[in-house]
C-alpha angles and dihedrals in degrees: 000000000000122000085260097051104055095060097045086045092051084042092062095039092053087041091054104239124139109265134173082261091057111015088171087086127096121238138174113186113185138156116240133179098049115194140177088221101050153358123304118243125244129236136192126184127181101223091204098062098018083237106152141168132193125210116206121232116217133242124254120264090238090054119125118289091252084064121077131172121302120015090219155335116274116267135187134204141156130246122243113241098254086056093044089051092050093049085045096053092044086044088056098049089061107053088050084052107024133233095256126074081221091196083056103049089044090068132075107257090241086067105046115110087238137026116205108213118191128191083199103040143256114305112233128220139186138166118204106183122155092353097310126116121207118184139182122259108266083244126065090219097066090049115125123231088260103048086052090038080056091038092059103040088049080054099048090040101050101046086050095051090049094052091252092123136023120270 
C-alpha cells in the first residue's frame, strides 16, 4: 500500500464506510452537481449511519471569470432516519432489479432505441453491500428506473441538505 493510500484507507474506516478492510459495510458512491464548466462532486454516503461527505469538483480552468478553482470546500453530515429509509429502500430496489438495463448495454450504442448526450457528464453510481459492488452502466441511456429513480433523489436531497433548495 503506498504512503498515499494507508491514511485514506484509515480515513474511510473512522468515517464508517465500507472499505476492502470491512466490506460489511454499506456504501453508495455517486457523483452529484454535474456541470458543462467543471468536475462533479463526489459524494459517499454510509447507508448504515446515514453518515455522508461530499467532495467538490473544481471548476475548469476555461470556466467563466466568475468561476475560480474549487466550489467548496468538502463537508460532511449525517442523514436524518426518515432520509436514510427512503435512500435504503431505493437502495434496495436496485440491487433486486440492478443498476443496468442489460438488453440495452448488450447492444452497440449506434443501435440502441435512444442515445443519452450530457454537457456535464455522465453521473456515476455504485452500491458496495456485503462485499458486492453494484455499479451504473458507463451511458445514461442503459440506466435502469431505479438507478435513475437513486440518481434523482441523490440530486433533490442533497441540494436540500446543503441549503441549495427549500424543505
Amino acid at each position: 500500500m503506498t504512503r498515499l493510500a494507508f491514511p485514506i484507507c484509515a480515513a474511510l474506516a473512522v468515517v464508517g464506510c465500507a472499505t476492502s478492510a470491512d466490506p460489511s459495510k454499506s456504501t453508495l458512491l455517486a457523483t452529484i452537481d454535474h456541470h458543462e464548466w467543471g468536475d462533479p462532486s463526489r459524494l459517499r454516503v454510509d447507508l448504515d449511519s446515514g453518515q455522508y461527505s461530499i467532495e467538490y469538483g473544481k471548476w475548469d480552468r476555461n470556466a467563466p471569470s466568475s468561476r475560480s478553482g474549487s466550489r467548496g470546500k468538502p463537508i460532511a453530515g449525517e442523514l436524518g432516519q426518515g432520509k436514510i429509509d427512503t435512500l435504503n429502500r431505493l437502495v434496495f430496489a436496485a440491487q433486486e432489479k440492478g443498476l443496468v438495463n442489460q438488453d440495452c448495454a448488450a447492444k452497440p450504442r449506434n443501435e440502441r432505441e435512444s442515445i443519452v448526450i450530457t454537457n456535464g457528464g455522465t453521473p456515476t453510481l455504485r452500491v458496495i453491500s456485503d462485499g458486492a459492488k453494484l455499479t451504473a452502466h458507463k451511458d445514461l441511456e442503459c440506466w435502469t428506473e431505479a438507478a435513475n429513480e437513486i440518481e434523482k433523489y441523490l440530486v433533490e436531497l442533497f441540494d436540500e441538505e446543503r441549503g441549495l433548495i427549500a424543505d
